[in-house]
Residue, then its C-alpha position, 0 to 999 in steps of 0.5 A: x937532254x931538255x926538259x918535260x913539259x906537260x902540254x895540257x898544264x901548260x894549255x889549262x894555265x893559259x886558259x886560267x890566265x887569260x880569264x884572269x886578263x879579261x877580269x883586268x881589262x874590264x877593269x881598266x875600261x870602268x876606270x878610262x870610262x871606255x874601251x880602247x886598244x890597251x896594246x896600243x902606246x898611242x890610245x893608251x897615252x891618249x886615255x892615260x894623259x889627254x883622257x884622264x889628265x894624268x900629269x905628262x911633266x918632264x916627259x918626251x913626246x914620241x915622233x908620231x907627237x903622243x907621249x912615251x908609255x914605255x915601262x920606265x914612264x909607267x913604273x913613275x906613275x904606279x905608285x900614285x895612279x890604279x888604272x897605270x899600276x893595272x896596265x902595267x900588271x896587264x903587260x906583264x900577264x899577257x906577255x907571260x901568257x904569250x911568251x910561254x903559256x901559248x909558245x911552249x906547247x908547240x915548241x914540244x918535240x917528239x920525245x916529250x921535252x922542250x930542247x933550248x940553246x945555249x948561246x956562248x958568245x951572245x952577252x958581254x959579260x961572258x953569261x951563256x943565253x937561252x934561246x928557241x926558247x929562253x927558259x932562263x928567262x922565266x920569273x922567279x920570283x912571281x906567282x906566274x913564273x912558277x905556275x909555269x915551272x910545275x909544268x916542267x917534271x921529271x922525266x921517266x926512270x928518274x927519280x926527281x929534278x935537282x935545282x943547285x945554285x951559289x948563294x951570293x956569288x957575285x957578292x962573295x966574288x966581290x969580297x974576294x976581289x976588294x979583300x975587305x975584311x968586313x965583308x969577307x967576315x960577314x960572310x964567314x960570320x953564318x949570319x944572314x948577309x944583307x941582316x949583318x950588312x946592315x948592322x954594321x952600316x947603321x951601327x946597331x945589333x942584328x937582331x935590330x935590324x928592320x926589314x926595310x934596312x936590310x933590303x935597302x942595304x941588300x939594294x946598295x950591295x947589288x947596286x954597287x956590283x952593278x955599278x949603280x949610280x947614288x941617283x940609280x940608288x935613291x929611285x930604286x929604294x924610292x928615297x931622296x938622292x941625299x938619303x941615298x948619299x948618306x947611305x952610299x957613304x955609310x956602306x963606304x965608311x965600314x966597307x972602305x976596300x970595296x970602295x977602294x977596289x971599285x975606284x982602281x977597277x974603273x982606273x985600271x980599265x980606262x989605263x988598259x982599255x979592258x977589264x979581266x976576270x979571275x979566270x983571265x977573260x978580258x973585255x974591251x971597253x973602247x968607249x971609256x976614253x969617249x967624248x961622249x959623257x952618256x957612252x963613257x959613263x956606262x962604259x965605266x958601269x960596265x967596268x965595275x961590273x964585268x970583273x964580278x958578273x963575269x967572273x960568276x959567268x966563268x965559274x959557273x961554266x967551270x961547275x958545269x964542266x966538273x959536274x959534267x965530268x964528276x957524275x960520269x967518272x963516277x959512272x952516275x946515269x943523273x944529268x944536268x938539264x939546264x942552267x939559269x945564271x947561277x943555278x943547274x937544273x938536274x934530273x937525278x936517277x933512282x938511288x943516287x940522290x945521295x951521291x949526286x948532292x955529294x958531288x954537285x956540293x963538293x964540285x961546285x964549292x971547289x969550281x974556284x978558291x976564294x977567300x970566302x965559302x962558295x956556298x950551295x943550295x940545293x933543293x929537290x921536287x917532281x916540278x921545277x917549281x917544288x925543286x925550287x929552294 
């Protein structure tokens, strides 16, 4: 069906954007003390560490003999130096501006909408891909990404756009899979996860829980799905490798199956040679058996991973199909337009509102049975962005 873009909002955010980038160039030219091709990996690590003698320890030099200024060697010197946080800003800007702003509006058809597609067999985790272009990849969470999903509106001889998405999954999928009881009650609890989470990792009340503990063990919680590692942990919450230890074997200490559940995931894979969702699709993981120190421990993250992420993947799919089904059983004219990972993007009719929530809650919670609820949210707007929820 694709989406309704509007070409103009899209152009004039363009505009808006790139006055915003050229604010941020000159900016980044006063504190070089001088101009040079921001864009360009050799002069900006000449300015940044020949220049501006910012501290190059510990860092590869490229074949060409300057040093890397890849995001991973950026994101290191952020926190400390304004002119490498600035580039890093200006990166991300002017790719949105190009990625989307400049490429959309020609990518417009004839009835109006953006015509994506999906491809089924590109991730190894089973997740559909969007591609010509990716709408799946624009941010959520940045003041940008939605700036650009207000261009996205309902079409004609509809009412408004419908966003519904799981709350958690990979987290539920991974309550159900270890069978801990912690945690498959904190979900039944009502209380907020990562909040009831915390309080049990660090043996206090909710109500006592700090933002930065809450975020810390939401991080650990993510992490472990994706089969990060303790040294992975502590520089992603920016804290010391026995910090991040401690609070690996605190989260271990109340949520001991998740553990054990991650542990014979790994052993079961390197015994079998794959790993299996709930729904039966395998994935080979030849490299756990390698020489190679770096290929099998990634392929051992991969393995923790595939099972949750690609169980998600399958039950999404499976939503997708009834809801499909359900709205047209029920001889509904509202569609689904889109899906991003977790969430389904619909274009809801005049007067079914109602009826087509009914059916999206009840036929995504049901798309499988775990031993926690698969929770949804819905949101509703004229946008993609006031859809959002």
């Amino acid at each position: 069906a694709g989406l309704l873009a509007d070409p103009q909002r899209l152009r004039r955010q363009s505009e808006e954007l790139g006055h915003e980038i050229d604010g941020m160039v000159e900016a980044i030219y006063a504190e070089a003390g001088e101009r040079f091709n921001i864009d360009s990996p050799m002069q900006l690590s000449h300015i940044l560490f020949d220049v501006m003698r910012l501290p190059a320890t510990g860092l590869k030099k490229t074949q060409r003999g300057y040093y890397s200024t890849n995001a991973k060697v950026l994101e290191d010197l952020a926190a400390r130096y304004d002119i490498v946080a600035r580039v890093l800003e200006y990166r991300e800007r002017a790719k949105i501006k190009s990625t989307y702003l400049d490429a959309l509006p020609a990518l417009i058809q004839g009835d109006g909408r953006i015509h994506t597609t999906f491809q089924q067999t590109i991730t190894a985790t089973g997740r559909l891909s969007s591609t010509d272009p990716n709408l799946q990849n624009i941010p959520a969470r940045s003041e940008e990404g939605m700036r650009i999903r207000e261009a996205f509106t309902v079409g004609k001889g509809y009412e408004c756009l419908m966003t519904a998405d799981y709350s958690q999954i990979e987290m539920r999928i991974m309550a159900h899979l270890s069978g801990d009881h912690a945690l498959i009650e904190a979900f039944r609890s009502g209380e907020d996860l990562h909040r009831y989470v915390a309080a049990l990792v660090h043996g206090i009340k909710v109500a006592d829980v700090t933002a930065e503990q809450r975020s810390h063990v939401k991080a650990m919680s993510y992490g472990l799905a994706y089969g990060l590692s303790t040294f992975g942990l502590a520089k992603q919450l920016g804290v010391s490798n026995v910090e991040a230890t401690g609070l690996r074997d605190a989260y271990f200490a109340r949520f001991g199956k998740v553990h054990d559940y991650l542990e014979a995931v790994v052993e079961q894979a390197r015994r079998d040679g794959y790993t299996e969702t709930m729904l039966g699709r395998r994935r080979y993981l030849p490299d756990l058996t390698s020489d190679n120190r770096q290929r099998r421990e990634m392929a051992e993250r991969a393995a923790l991973n595939a099972p949750i992420q690609g169980s998600a993947a399958d039950i999404v799919k499976k939503a997708m199909i009834d809801v499909a089904d359900g709205l047209e059983e029920r001889g509904l004219s509202s569609r689904i337009l889109l899906q991003i990972h977790d969430e389904l993007l619909l274009e809801v009719a005049p007067g079914e509102r109602d009826l087509v929530e009914q059916v999206v809650r009840e036929l995504m919670s049901a798309a499988a049975e775990l031993s926690v609820p698969l929770d949804v949210s819905v949101g509703y707007g004229r946008t993609w962005r006031e859809a959002a929820h």
